[in-house]
C-alpha positions as CSV (number, residue, x, y, z in Angstrom):
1,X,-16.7,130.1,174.5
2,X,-15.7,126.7,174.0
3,X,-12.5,125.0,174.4
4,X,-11.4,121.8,172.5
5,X,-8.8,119.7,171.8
6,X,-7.9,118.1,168.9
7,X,-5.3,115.0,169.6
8,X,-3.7,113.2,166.5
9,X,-0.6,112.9,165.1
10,X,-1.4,114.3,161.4
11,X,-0.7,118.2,161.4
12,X,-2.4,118.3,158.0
13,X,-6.0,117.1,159.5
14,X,-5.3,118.9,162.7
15,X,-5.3,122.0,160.6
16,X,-8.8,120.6,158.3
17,X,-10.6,120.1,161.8
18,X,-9.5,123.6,163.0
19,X,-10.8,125.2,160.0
20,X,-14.1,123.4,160.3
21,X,-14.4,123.9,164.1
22,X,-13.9,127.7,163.5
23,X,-15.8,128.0,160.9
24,X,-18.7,127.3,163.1
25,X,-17.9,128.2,166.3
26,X,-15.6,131.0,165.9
27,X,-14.5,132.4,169.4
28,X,-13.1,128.3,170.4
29,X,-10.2,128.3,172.3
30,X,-8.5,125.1,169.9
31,X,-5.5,123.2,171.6
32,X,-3.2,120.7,170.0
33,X,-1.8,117.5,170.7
34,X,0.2,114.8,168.3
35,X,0.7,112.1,171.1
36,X,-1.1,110.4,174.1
37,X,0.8,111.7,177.1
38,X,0.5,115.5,175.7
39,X,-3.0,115.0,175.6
40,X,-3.3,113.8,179.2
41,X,-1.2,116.7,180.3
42,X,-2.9,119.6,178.3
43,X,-6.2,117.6,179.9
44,X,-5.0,117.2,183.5
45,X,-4.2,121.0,182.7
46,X,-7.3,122.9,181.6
47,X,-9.9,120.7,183.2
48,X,-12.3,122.8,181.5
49,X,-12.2,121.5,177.7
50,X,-15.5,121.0,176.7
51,X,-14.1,118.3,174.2
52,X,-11.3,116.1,173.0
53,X,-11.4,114.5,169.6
54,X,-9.5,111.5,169.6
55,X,-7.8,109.6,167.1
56,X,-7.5,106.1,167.8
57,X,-4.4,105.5,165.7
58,X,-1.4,108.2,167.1
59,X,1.8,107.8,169.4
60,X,0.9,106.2,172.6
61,X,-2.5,105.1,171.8
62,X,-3.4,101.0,170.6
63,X,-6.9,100.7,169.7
64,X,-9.3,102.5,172.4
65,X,-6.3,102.2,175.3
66,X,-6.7,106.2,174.6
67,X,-9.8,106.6,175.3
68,X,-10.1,104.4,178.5
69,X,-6.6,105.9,179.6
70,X,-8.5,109.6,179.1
71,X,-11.6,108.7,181.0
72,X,-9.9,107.0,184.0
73,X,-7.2,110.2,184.5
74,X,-10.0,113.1,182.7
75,X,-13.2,112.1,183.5
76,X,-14.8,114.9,183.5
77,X,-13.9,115.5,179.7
78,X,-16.2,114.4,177.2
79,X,-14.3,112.4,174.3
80,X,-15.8,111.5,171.0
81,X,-13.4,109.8,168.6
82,X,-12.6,110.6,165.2
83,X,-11.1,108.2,163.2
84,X,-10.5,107.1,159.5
85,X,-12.2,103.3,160.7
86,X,-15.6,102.3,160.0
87,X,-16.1,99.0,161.7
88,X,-19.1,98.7,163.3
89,X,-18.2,96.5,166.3
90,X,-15.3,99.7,166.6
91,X,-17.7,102.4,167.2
92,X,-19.6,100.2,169.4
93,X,-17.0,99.4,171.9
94,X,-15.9,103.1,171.9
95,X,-19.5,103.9,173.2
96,X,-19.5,101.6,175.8
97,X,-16.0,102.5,177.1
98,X,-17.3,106.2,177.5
99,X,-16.6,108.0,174.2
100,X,-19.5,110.4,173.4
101,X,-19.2,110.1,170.1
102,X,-17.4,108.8,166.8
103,X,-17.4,111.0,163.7
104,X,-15.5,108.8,160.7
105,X,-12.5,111.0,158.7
106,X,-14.7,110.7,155.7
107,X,-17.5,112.4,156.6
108,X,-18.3,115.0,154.9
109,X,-17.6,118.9,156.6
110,X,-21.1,119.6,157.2
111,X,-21.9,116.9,158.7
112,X,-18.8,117.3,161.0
113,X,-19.9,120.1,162.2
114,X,-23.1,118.9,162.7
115,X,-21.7,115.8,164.6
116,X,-19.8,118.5,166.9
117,X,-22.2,120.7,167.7
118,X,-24.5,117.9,168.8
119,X,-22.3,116.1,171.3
120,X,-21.5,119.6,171.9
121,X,-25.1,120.4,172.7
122,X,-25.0,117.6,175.4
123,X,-25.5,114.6,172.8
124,X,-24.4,111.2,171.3
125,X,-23.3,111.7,167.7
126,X,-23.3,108.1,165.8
127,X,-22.5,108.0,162.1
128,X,-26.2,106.5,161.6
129,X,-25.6,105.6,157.9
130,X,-22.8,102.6,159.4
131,X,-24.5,101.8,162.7
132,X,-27.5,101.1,159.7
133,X,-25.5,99.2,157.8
134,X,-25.7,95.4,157.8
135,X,-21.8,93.9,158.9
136,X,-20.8,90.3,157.8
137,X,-21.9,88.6,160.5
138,X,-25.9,89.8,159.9
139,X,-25.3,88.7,156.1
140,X,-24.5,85.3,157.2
141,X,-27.9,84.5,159.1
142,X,-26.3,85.8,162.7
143,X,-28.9,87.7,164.8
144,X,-27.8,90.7,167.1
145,X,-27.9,89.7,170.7
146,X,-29.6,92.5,171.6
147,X,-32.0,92.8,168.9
148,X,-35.8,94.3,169.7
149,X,-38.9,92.0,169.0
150,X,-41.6,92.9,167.3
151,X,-43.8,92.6,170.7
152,X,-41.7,95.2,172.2
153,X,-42.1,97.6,169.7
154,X,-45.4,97.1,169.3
155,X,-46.1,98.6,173.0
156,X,-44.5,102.3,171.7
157,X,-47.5,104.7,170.0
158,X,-46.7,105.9,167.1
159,X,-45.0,108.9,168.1
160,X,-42.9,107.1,170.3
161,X,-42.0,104.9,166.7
162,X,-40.8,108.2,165.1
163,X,-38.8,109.7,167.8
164,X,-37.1,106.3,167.5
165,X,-37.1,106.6,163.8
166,X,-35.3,110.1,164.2
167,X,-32.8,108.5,166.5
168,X,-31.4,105.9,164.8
169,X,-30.8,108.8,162.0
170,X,-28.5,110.0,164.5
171,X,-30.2,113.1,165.4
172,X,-30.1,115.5,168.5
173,X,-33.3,115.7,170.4
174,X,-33.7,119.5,169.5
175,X,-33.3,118.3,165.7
176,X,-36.2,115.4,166.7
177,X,-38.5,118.4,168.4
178,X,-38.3,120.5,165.3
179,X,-38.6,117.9,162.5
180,X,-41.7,116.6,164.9
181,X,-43.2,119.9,165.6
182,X,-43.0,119.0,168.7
183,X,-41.7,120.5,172.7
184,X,-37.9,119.2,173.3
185,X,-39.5,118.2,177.0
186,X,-41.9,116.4,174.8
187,X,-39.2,114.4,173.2
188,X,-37.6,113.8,176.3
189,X,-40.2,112.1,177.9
190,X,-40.6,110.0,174.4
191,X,-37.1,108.3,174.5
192,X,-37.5,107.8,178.4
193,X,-40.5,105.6,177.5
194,X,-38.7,104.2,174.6
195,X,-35.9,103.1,176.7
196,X,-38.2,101.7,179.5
197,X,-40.7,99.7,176.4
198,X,-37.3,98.9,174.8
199,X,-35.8,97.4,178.3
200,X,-32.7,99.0,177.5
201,X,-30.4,101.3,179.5
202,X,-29.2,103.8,177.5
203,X,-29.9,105.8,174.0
204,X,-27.0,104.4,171.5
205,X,-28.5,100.7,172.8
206,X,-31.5,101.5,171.9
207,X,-30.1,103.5,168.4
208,X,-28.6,100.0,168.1
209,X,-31.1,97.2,168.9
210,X,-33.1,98.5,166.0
211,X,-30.4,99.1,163.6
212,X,-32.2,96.7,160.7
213,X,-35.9,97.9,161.8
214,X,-38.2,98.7,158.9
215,X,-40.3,101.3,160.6
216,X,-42.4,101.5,157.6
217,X,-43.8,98.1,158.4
218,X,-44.0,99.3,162.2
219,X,-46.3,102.7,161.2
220,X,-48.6,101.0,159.2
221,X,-49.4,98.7,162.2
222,X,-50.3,101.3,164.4
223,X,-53.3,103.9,164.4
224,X,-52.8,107.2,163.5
225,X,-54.0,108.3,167.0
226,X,-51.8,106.2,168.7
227,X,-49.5,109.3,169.5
């Protein structure tokens, strides 16, 4: 049974979330907070949550002071933060200071529950249809620092291209093994050799060095057995 907390301030989205967490997991143990320092307490308190859903704009909380306050005192806690913003450079920072996760107010319920039960599942959910999206900045002729070349994608096969494909749409890798066919160990030992051709360190950097890739142009380069 899982237990979750749900911390912001607006008792009528607490109550949407709850309905949408227990329609799909219907034995969770839900708790409630409207500020930060109730969450740290129920936190500090049942050390066993399995997940806090954080919203970045409530009492006691300025921008991702929440979060970082959370994982300093509860760091055993997984966080993923749900919010009503959609910046880009937001959701990025809130993955590197430890959130798990960001799920955007406007998603749609399914795919909230799908976002849920992934990080719930032991994985990073990213709203792939933003993290996609090209900001300002890229409009204006800018180039992401940490963009992949073209060499270094050339060295994955061409499964390794769609397991990459699969994870910049945001997906689990238990979604990635069955939309592949394919072992979960399998996919595994893909993204570890994505991550090591990629010379990045982690998943969502990877998810987000090839945020403007055209993998079409990618497959066609590479032979069908190249798996």
């Amino acid at each position: 049974m899982y237990k979750l907390l749900i911390a912001d301030d607006h008792p009528l989205f607490r109550e949407a979330i709850v309905r949408v967490i227990r329609d799909a997991f219907q034995e969770a143990e839900i708790f409630e907070t409207e500020d930060l320092d109730a969450t740290l307490t129920l936190a500090q308190q049942h050390e066993d949550i399995d997940l806090i859903l954080l919203d970045l704009n409530m009492p006691g909380v300025h921008g991702l002071s929440g979060l970082i306050q959370l994982r300093t005192e509860a760091p055993t806690i997984p966080v993923v933060i749900i919010s009503a913003e959609e910046e880009k450079q937001v959701i990025l920072q809130a993955v590197t200071y430890g959130a798990v996760g960001f799920i955007t107010k406007s998603s749609p319920r399914e795919q909230m529950t799908k976002a849920i039960a992934q990080i719930l599942d032991g994985n990073i959910y990213l709203p792939s249809d933003i993290i996609r999206a090209s900001d300002t900045t890229k409009r204006s002729g800018s180039r992401n620092e940490h963009a992949i070349t073209s060499q270094q994608l050339e060295t994955l096969t061409r499964k390794q291209l769609q397991v990459l494909e699969h994870m910049t749409r945001g997906e689990s890798n238990k979604m990635i093994a069955y939309n592949l066919n394919i072992a979960e160990t399998t996919v595994k030992a893909h993204v570890s050799a994505i991550l090591r051709k990629l010379g990045v360190h982690s998943r969502v950097q990877a998810i987000l060095s090839t945020s403007d890739i055209d993998f079409n142009v990618h497959f066609k380069r590479v032979p069908r057995s190249g798996d």
